[in-house]
KEZA-563918 format. One line per field, with one value per atom (N, C-alpha, C): atom name; z, y, x; residue in one letter; chain. Coordinates in nm, 4 decimals, padded with zeros to 6 digits. Layout:
N
site <- CA / ...
pz <- Z / ...
py <- Y / ...
px <- X / ...
code <- A / ...
unit <- A / ...
% end
This chain:
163
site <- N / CA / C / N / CA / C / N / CA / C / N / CA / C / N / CA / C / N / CA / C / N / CA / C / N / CA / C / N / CA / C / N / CA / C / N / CA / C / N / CA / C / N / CA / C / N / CA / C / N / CA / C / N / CA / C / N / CA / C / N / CA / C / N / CA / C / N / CA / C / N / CA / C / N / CA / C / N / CA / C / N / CA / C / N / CA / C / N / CA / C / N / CA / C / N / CA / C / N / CA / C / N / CA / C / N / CA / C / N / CA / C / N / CA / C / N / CA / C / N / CA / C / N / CA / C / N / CA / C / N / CA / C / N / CA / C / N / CA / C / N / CA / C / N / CA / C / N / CA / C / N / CA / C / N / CA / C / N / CA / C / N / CA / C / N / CA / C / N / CA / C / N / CA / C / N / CA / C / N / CA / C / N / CA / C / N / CA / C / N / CA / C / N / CA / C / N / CA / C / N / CA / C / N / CA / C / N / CA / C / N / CA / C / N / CA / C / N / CA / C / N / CA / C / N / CA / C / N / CA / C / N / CA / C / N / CA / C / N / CA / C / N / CA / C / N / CA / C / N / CA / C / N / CA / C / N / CA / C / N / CA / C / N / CA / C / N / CA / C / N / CA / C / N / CA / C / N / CA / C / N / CA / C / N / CA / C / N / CA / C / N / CA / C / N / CA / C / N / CA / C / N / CA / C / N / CA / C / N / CA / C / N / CA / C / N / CA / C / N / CA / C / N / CA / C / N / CA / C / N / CA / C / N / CA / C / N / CA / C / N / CA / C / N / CA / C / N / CA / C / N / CA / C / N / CA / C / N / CA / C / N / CA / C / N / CA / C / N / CA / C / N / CA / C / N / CA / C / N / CA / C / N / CA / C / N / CA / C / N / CA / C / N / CA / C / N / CA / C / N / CA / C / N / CA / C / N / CA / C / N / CA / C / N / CA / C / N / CA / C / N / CA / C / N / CA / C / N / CA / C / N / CA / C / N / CA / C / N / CA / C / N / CA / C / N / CA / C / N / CA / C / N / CA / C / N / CA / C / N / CA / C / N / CA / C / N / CA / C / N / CA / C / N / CA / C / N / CA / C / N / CA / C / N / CA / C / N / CA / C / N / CA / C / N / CA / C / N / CA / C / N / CA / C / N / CA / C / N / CA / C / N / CA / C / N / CA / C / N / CA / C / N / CA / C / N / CA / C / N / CA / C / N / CA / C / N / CA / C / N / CA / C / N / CA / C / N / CA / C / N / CA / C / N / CA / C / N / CA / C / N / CA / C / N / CA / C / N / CA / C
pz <- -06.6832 / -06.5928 / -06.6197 / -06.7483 / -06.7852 / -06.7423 / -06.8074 / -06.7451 / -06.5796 / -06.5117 / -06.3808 / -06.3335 / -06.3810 / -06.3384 / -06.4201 / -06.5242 / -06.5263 / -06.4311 / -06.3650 / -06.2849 / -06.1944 / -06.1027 / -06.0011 / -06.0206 / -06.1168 / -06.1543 / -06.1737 / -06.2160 / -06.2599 / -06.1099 / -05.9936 / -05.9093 / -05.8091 / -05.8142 / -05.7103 / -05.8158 / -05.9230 / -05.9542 / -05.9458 / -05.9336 / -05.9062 / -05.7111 / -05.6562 / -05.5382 / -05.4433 / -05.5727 / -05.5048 / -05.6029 / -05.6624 / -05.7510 / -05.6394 / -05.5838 / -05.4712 / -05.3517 / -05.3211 / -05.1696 / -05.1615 / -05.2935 / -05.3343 / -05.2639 / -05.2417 / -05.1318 / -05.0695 / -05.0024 / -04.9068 / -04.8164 / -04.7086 / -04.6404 / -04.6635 / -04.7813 / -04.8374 / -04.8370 / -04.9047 / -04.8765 / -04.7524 / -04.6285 / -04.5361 / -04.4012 / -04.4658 / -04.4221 / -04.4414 / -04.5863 / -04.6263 / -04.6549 / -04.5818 / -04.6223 / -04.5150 / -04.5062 / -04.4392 / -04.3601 / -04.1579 / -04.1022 / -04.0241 / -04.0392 / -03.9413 / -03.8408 / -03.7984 / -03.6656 / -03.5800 / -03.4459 / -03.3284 / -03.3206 / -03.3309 / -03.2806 / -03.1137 / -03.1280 / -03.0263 / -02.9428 / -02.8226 / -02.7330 / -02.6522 / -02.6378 / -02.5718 / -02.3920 / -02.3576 / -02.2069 / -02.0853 / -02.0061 / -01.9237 / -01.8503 / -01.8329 / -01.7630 / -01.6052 / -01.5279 / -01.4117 / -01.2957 / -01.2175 / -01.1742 / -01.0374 / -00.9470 / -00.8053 / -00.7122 / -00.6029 / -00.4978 / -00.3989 / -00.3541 / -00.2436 / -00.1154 / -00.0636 / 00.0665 / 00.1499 / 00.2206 / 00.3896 / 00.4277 / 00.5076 / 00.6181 / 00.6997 / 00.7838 / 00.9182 / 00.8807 / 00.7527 / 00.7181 / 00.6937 / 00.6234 / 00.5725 / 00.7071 / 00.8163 / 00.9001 / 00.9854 / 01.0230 / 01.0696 / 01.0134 / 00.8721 / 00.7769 / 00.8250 / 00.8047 / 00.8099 / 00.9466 / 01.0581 / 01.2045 / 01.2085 / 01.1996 / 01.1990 / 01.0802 / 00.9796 / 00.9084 / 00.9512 / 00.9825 / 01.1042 / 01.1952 / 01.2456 / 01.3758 / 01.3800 / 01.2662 / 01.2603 / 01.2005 / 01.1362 / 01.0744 / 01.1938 / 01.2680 / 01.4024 / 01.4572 / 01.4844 / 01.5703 / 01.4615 / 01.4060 / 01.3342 / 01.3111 / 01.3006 / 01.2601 / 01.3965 / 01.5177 / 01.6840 / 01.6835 / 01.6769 / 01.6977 / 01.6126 / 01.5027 / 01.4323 / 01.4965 / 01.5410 / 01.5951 / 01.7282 / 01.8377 / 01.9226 / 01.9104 / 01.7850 / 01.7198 / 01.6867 / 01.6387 / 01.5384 / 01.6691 / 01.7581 / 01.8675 / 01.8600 / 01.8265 / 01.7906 / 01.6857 / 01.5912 / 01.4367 / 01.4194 / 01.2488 / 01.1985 / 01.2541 / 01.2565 / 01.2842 / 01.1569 / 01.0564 / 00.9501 / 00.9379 / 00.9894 / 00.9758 / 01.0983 / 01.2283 / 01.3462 / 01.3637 / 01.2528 / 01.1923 / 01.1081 / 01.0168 / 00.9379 / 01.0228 / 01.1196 / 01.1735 / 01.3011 / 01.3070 / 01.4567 / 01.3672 / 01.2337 / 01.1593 / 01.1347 / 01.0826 / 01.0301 / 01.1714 / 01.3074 / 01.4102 / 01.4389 / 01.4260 / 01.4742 / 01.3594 / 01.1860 / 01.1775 / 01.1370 / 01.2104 / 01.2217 / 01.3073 / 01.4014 / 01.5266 / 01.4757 / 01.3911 / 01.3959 / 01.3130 / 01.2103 / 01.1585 / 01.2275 / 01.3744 / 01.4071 / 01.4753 / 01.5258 / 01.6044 / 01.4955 / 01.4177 / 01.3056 / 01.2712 / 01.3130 / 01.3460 / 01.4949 / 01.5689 / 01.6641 / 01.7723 / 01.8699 / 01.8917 / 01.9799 / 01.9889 / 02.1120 / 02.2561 / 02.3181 / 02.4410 / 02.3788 / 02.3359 / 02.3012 / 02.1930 / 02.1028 / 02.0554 / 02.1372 / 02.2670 / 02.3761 / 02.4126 / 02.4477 / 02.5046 / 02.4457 / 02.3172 / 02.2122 / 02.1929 / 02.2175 / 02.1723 / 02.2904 / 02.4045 / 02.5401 / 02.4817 / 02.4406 / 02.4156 / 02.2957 / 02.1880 / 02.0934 / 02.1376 / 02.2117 / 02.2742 / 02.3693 / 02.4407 / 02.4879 / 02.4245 / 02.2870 / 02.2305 / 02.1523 / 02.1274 / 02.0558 / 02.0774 / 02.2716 / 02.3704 / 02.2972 / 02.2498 / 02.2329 / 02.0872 / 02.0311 / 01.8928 / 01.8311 / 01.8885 / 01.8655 / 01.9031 / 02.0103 / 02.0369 / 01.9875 / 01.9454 / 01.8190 / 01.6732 / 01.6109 / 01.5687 / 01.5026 / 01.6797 / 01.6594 / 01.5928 / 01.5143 / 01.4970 / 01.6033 / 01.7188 / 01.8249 / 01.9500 / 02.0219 / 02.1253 / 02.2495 / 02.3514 / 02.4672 / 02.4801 / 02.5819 / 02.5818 / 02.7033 / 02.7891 / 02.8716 / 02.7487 / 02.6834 / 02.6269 / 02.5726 / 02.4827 / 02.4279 / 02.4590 / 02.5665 / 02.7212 / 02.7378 / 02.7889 / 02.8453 / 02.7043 / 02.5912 / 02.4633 / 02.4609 / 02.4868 / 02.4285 / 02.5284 / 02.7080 / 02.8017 / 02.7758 / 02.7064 / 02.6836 / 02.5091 / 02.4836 / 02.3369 / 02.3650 / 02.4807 / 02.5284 / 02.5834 / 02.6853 / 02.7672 / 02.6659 / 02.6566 / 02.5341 / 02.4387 / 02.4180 / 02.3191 / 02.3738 / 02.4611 / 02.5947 / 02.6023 / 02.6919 / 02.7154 / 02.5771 / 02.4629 / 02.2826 / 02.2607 / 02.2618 / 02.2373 / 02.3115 / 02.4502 / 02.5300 / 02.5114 / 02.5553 / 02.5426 / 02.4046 / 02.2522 / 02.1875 / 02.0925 / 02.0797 / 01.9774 / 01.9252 / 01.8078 / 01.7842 / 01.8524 / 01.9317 / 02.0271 / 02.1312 / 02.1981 / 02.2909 / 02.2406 / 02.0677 / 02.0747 / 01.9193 / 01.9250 / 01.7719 / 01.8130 / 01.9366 / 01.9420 / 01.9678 / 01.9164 / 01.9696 / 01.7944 / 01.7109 / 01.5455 / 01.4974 / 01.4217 / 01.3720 / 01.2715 / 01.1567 / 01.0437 / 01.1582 / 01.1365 / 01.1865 / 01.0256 / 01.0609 / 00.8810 / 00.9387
py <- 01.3142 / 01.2108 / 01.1663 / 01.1402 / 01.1170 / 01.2432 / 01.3320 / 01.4498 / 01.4680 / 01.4326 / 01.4265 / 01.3590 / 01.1622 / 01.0349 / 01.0750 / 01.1896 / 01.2131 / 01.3078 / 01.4016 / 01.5326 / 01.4359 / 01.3900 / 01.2551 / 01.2648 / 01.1518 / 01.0531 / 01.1496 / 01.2590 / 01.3502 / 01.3918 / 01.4968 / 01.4880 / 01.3718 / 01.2765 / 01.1824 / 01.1123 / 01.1278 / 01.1523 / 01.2206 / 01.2980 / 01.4756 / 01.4582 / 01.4304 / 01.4453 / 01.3027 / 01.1849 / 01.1088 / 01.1347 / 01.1929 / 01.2085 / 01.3267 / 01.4143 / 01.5334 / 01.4333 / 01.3356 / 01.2943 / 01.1689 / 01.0871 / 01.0267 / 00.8925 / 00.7971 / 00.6920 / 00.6577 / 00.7562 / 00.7484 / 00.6665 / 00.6589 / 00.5798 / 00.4252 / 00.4171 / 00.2687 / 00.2584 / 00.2727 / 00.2633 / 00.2650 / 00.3260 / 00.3211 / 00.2041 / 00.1755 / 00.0365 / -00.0834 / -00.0869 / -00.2296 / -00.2232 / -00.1166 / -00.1624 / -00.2443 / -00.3114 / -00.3882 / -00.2887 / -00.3740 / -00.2316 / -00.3262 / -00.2199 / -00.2792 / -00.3445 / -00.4135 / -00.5406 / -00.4795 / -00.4746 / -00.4300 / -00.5497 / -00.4823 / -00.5711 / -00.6042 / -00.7087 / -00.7704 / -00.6932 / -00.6561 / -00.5892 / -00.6948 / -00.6824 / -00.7813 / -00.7991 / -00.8478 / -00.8443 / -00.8181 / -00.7258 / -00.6559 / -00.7592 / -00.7282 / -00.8637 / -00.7641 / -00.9213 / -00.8297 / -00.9347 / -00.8776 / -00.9720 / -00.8855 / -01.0201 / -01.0247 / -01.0006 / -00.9856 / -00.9404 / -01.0512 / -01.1547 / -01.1650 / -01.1563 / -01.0771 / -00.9878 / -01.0533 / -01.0570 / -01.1440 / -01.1572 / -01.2754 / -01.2470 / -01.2232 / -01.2196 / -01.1397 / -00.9599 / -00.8848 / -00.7986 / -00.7468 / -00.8110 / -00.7910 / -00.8045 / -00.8744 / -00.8857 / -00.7924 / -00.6941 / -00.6172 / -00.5107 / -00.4616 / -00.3670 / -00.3927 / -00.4826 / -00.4941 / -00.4454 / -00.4914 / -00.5108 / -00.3503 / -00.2624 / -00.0817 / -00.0538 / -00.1010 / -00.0820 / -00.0726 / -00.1784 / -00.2234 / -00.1242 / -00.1308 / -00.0504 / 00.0621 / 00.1447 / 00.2668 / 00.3218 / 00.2163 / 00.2229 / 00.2170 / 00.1113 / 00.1242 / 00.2354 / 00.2920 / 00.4300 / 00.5277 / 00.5689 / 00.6701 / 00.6351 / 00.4979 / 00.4636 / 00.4948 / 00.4564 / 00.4450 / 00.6232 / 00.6993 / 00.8229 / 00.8880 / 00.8338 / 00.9316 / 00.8778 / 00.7460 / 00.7222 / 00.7768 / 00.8288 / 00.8862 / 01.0491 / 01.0936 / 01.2762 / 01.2222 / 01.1404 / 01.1212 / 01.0736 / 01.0722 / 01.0154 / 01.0718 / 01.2080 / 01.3060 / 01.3236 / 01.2666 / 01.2731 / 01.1837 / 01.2085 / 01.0698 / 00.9734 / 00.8412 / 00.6917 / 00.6304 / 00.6593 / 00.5970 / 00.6153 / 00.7311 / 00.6825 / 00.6558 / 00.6269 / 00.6089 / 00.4401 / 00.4162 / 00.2382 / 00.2054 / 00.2800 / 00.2905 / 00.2999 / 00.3919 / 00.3545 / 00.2548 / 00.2130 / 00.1107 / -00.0153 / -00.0408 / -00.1822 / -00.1721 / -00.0221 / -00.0735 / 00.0023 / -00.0264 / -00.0296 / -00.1958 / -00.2625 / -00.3730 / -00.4706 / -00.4275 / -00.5086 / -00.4941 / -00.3460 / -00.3150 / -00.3640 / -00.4057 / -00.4777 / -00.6594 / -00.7027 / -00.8473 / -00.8642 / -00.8141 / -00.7780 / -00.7674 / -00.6927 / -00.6866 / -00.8268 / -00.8851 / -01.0033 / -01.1062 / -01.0959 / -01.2511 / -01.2266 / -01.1145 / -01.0922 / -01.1427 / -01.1723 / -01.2061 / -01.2952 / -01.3867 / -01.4963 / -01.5120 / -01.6451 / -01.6540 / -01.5490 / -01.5597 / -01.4538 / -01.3412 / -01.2493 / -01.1479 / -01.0979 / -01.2197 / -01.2399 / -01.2248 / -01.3502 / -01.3480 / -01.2155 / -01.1695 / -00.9883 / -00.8889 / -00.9322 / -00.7947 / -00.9162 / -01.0074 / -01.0344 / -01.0087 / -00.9909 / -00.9571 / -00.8015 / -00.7501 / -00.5692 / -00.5993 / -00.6669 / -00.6842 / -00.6966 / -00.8044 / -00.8053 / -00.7000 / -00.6457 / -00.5208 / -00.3935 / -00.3723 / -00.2436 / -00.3042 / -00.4568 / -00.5283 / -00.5146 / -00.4539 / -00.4866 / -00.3364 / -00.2782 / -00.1253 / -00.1072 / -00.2374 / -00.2934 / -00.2212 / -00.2778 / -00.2455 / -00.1326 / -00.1164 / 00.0690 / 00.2105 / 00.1475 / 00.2851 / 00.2854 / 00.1641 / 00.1635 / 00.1928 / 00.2932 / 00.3206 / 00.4910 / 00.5285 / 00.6718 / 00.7387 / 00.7299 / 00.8509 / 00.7712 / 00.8474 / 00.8098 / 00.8984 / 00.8542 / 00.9882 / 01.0333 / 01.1153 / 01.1750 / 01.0892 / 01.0078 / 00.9282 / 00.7686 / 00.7718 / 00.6732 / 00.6905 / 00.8419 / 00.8809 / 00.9197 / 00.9198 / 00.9569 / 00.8339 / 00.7003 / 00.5782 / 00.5400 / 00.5230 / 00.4702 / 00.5403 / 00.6980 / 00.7593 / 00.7155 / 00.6792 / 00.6812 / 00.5350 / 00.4499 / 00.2921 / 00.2966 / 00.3731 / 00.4182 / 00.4780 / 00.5251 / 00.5990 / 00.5337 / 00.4790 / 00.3988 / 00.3015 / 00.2283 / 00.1135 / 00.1507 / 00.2653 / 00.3124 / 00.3253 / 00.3983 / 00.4343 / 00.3062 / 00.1824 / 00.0825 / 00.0329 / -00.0382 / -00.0532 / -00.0291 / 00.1299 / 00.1898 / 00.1916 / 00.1595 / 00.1290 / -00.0141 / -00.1115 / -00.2336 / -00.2741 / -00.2346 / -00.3137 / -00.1934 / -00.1322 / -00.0690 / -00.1084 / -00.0943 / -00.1647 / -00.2588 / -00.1246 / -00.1531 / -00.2546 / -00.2589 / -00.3644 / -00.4620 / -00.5077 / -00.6280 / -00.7027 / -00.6230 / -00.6943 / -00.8026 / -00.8477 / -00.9679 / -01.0779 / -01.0373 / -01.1047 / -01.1288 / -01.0811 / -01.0414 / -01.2385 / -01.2618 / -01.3909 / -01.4138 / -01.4558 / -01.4334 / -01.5581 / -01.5179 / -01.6977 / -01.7447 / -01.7933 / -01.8804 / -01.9134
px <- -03.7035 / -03.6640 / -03.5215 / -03.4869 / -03.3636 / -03.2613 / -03.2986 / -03.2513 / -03.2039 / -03.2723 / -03.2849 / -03.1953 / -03.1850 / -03.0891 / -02.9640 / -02.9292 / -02.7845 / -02.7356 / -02.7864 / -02.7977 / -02.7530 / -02.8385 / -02.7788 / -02.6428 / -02.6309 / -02.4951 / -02.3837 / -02.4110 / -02.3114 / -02.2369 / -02.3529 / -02.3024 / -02.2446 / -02.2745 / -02.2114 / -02.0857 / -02.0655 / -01.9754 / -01.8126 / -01.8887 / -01.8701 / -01.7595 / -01.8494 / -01.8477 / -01.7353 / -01.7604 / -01.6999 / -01.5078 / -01.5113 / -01.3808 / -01.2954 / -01.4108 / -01.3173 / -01.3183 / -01.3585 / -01.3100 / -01.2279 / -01.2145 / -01.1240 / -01.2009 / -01.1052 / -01.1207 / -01.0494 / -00.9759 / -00.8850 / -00.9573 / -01.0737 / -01.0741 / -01.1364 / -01.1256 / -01.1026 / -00.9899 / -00.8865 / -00.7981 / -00.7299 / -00.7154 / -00.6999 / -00.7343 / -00.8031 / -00.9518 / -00.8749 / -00.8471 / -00.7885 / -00.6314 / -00.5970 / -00.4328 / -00.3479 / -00.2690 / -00.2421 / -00.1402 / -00.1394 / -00.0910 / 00.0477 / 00.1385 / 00.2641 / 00.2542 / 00.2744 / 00.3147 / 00.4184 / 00.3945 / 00.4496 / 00.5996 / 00.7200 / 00.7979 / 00.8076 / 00.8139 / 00.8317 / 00.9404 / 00.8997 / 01.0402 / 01.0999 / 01.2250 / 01.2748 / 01.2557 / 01.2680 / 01.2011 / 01.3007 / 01.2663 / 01.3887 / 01.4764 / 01.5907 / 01.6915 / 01.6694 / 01.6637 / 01.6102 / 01.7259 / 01.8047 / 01.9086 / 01.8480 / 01.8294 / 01.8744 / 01.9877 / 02.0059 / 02.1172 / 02.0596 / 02.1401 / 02.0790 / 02.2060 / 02.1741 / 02.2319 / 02.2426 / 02.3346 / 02.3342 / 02.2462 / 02.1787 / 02.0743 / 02.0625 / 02.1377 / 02.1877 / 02.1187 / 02.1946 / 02.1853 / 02.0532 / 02.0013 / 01.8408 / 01.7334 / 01.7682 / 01.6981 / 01.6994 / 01.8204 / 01.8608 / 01.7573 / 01.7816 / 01.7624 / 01.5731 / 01.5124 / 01.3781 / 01.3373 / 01.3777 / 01.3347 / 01.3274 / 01.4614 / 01.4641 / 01.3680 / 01.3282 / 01.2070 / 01.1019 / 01.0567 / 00.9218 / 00.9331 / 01.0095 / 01.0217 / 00.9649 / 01.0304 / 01.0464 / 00.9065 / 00.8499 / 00.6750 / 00.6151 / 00.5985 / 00.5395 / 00.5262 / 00.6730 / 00.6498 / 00.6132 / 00.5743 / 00.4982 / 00.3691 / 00.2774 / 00.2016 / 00.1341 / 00.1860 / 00.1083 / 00.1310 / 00.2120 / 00.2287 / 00.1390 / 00.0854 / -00.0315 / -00.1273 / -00.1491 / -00.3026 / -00.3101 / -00.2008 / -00.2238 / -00.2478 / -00.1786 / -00.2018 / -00.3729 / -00.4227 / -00.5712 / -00.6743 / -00.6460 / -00.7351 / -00.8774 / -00.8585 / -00.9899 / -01.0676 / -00.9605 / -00.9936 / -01.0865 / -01.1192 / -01.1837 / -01.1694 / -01.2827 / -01.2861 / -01.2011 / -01.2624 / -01.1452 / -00.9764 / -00.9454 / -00.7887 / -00.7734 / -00.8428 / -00.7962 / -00.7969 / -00.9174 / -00.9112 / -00.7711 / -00.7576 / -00.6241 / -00.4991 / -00.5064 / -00.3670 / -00.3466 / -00.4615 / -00.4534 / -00.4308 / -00.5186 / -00.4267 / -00.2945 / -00.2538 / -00.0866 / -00.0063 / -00.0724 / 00.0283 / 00.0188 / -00.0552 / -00.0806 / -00.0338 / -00.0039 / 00.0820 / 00.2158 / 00.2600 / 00.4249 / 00.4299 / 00.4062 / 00.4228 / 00.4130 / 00.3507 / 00.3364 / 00.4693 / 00.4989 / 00.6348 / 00.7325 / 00.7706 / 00.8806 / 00.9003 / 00.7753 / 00.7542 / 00.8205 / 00.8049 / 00.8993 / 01.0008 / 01.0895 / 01.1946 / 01.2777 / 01.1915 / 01.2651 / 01.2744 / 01.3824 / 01.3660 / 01.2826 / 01.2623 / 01.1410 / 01.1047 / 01.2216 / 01.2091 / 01.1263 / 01.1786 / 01.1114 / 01.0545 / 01.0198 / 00.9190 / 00.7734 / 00.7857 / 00.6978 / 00.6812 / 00.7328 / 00.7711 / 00.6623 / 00.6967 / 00.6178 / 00.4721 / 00.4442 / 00.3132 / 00.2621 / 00.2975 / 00.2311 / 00.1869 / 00.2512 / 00.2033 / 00.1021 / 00.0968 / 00.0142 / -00.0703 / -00.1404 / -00.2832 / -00.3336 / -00.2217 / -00.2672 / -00.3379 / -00.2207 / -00.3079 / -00.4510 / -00.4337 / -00.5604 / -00.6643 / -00.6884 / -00.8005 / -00.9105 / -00.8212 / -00.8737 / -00.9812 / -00.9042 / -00.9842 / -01.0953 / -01.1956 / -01.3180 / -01.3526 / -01.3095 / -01.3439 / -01.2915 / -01.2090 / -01.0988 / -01.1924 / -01.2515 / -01.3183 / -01.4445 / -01.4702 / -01.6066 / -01.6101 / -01.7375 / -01.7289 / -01.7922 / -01.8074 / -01.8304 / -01.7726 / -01.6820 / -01.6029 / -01.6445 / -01.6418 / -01.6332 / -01.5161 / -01.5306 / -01.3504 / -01.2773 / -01.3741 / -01.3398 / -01.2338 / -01.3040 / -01.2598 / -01.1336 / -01.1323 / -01.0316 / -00.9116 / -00.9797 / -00.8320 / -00.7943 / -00.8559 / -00.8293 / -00.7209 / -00.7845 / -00.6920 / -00.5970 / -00.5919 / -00.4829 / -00.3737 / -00.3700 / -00.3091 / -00.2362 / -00.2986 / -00.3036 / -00.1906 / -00.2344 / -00.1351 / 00.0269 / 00.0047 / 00.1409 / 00.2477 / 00.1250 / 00.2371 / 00.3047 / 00.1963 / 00.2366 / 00.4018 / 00.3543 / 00.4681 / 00.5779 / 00.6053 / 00.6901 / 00.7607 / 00.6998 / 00.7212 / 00.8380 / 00.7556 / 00.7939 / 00.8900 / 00.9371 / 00.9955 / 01.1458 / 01.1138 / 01.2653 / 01.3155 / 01.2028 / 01.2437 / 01.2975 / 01.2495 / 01.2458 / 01.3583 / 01.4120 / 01.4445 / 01.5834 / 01.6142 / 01.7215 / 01.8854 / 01.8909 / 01.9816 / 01.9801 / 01.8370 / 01.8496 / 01.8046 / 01.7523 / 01.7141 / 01.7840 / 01.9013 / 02.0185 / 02.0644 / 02.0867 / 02.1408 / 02.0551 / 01.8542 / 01.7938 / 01.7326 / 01.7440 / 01.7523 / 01.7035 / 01.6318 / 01.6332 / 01.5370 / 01.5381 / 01.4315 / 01.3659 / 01.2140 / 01.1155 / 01.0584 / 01.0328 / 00.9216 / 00.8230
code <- X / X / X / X / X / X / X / X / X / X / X / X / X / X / X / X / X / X / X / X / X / X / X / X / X / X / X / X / X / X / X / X / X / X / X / X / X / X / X / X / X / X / X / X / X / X / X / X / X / X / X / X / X / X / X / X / X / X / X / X / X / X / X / X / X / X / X / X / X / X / X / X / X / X / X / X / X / X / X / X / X / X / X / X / X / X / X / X / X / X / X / X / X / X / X / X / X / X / X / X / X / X / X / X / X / X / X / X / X / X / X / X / X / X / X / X / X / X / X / X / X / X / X / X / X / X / X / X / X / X / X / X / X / X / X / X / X / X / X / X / X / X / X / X / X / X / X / X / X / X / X / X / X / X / X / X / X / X / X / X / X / X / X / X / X / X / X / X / X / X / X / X / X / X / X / X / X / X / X / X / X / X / X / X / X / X / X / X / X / X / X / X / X / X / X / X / X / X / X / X / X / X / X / X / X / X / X / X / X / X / X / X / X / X / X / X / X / X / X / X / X / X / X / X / X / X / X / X / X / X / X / X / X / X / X / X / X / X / X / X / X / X / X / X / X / X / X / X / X / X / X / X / X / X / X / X / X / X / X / X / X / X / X / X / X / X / X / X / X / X / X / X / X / X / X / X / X / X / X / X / X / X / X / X / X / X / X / X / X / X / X / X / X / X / X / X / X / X / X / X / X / X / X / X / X / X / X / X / X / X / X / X / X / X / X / X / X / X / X / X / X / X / X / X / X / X / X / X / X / X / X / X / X / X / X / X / X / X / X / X / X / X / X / X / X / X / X / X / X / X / X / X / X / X / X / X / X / X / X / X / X / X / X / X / X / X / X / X / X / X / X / X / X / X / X / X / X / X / X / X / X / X / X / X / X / X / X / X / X / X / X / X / X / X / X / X / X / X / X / X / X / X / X / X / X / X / X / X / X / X / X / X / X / X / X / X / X / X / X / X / X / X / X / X / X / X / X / X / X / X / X / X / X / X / X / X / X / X / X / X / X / X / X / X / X / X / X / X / X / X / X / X / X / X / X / X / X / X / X / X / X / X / X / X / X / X / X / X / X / X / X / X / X / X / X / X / X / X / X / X / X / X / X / X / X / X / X / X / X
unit <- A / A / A / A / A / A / A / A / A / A / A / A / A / A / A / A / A / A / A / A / A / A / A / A / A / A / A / A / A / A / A / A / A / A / A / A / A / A / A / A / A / A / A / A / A / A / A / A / A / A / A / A / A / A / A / A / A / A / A / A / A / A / A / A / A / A / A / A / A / A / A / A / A / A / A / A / A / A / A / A / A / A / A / A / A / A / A / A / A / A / A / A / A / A / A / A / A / A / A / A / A / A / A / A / A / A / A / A / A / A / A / A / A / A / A / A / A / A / A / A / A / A / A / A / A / A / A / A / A / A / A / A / A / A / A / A / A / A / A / A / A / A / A / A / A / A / A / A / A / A / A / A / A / A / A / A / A / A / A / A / A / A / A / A / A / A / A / A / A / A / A / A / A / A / A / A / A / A / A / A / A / A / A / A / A / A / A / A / A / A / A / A / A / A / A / A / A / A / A / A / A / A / A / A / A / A / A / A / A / A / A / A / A / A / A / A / A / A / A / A / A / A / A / A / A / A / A / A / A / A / A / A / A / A / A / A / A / A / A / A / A / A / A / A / A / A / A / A / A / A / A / A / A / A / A / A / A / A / A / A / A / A / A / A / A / A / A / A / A / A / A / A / A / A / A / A / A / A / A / A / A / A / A / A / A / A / A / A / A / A / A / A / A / A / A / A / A / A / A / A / A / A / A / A / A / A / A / A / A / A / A / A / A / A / A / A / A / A / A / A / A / A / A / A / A / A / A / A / A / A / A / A / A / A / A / A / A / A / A / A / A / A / A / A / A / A / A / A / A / A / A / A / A / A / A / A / A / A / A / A / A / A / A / A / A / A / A / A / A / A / A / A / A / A / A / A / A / A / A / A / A / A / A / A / A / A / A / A / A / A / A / A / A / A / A / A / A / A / A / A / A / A / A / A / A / A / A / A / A / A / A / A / A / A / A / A / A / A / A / A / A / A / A / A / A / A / A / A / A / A / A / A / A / A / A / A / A / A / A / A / A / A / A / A / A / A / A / A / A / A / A / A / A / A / A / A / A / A / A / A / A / A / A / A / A / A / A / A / A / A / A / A / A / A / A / A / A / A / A / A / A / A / A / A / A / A / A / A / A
% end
């Protein structure tokens, strides 16, 4: 028996002298502290407003017409991006609208409720082709219309941040 409890002791002896205690050591050693980074300097521009309003309105704009031009290419497609692009035509359009002064401000919210009427029915996942014709004809014109009246040129001198 004695024999036996040195055999033990000998190996775990044995065994703990080859693996050392590195991860005691490792455990309790105390560990470097993250310096603090200093925090980015971040400087503003602020740009004419005249300028920026300009710069936004051909922004808007220019989202609008790609956003209505894919939902008239997607007329056939999926219900989900035909939902996806009828919201961000409807609010490149509310966008260009707070750009501009009353008159034709009025102007473009008359077309907003127009393509609005189509709402719920672009919406849906099964369309007829009657329908898809009526929206797509209602998408065109619309655009057509948008697109002459409102595009940069004829409406810079109408340019005005609203709040």
């Amino acid at each position: 028996m004695l024999r036996k409890a040195i055999t033990y002791s000998l190996i775990i002896i044995f065994s703990v002298s080859l693996c050392g205690c590195g991860g005691l050591q490792r455990k309790f050693a105390r560990k470097k502290k993250d310096e603090a980074r200093p925090a980015p300097v971040i400087t503003t521009y602020d740009y004419a407003k005249d300028r920026r309003v300009d710069e936004l309105y051909r922004k808007h704009f220019l989202f609008w017409k790609s956003w209505q031009t894919e939902l008239i290419d997607r007329m056939g497609g999926t219900y989900k991006k035909r939902a996806e692009c009828f919201d961000f035509t409807i609010s490149s359009l509310r966008e260009m609208k707070k750009y501009l002064k009353e008159p034709k401000g009025v102007e473009l919210e008359k077309f907003i409720v127009r393509i609005n009427t189509i709402d719920p029915e672009v919406k849906n996942a099964r369309l007829s082709k009657s329908q898809k014709y009526r929206m797509r004809h209602l998408l065109e014109t619309t655009k057509r219309q948008i697109d002459r009246q409102f595009s940069y040129s004829k409406v810079k001198d109408s340019l005005e941040l609203q709040k």
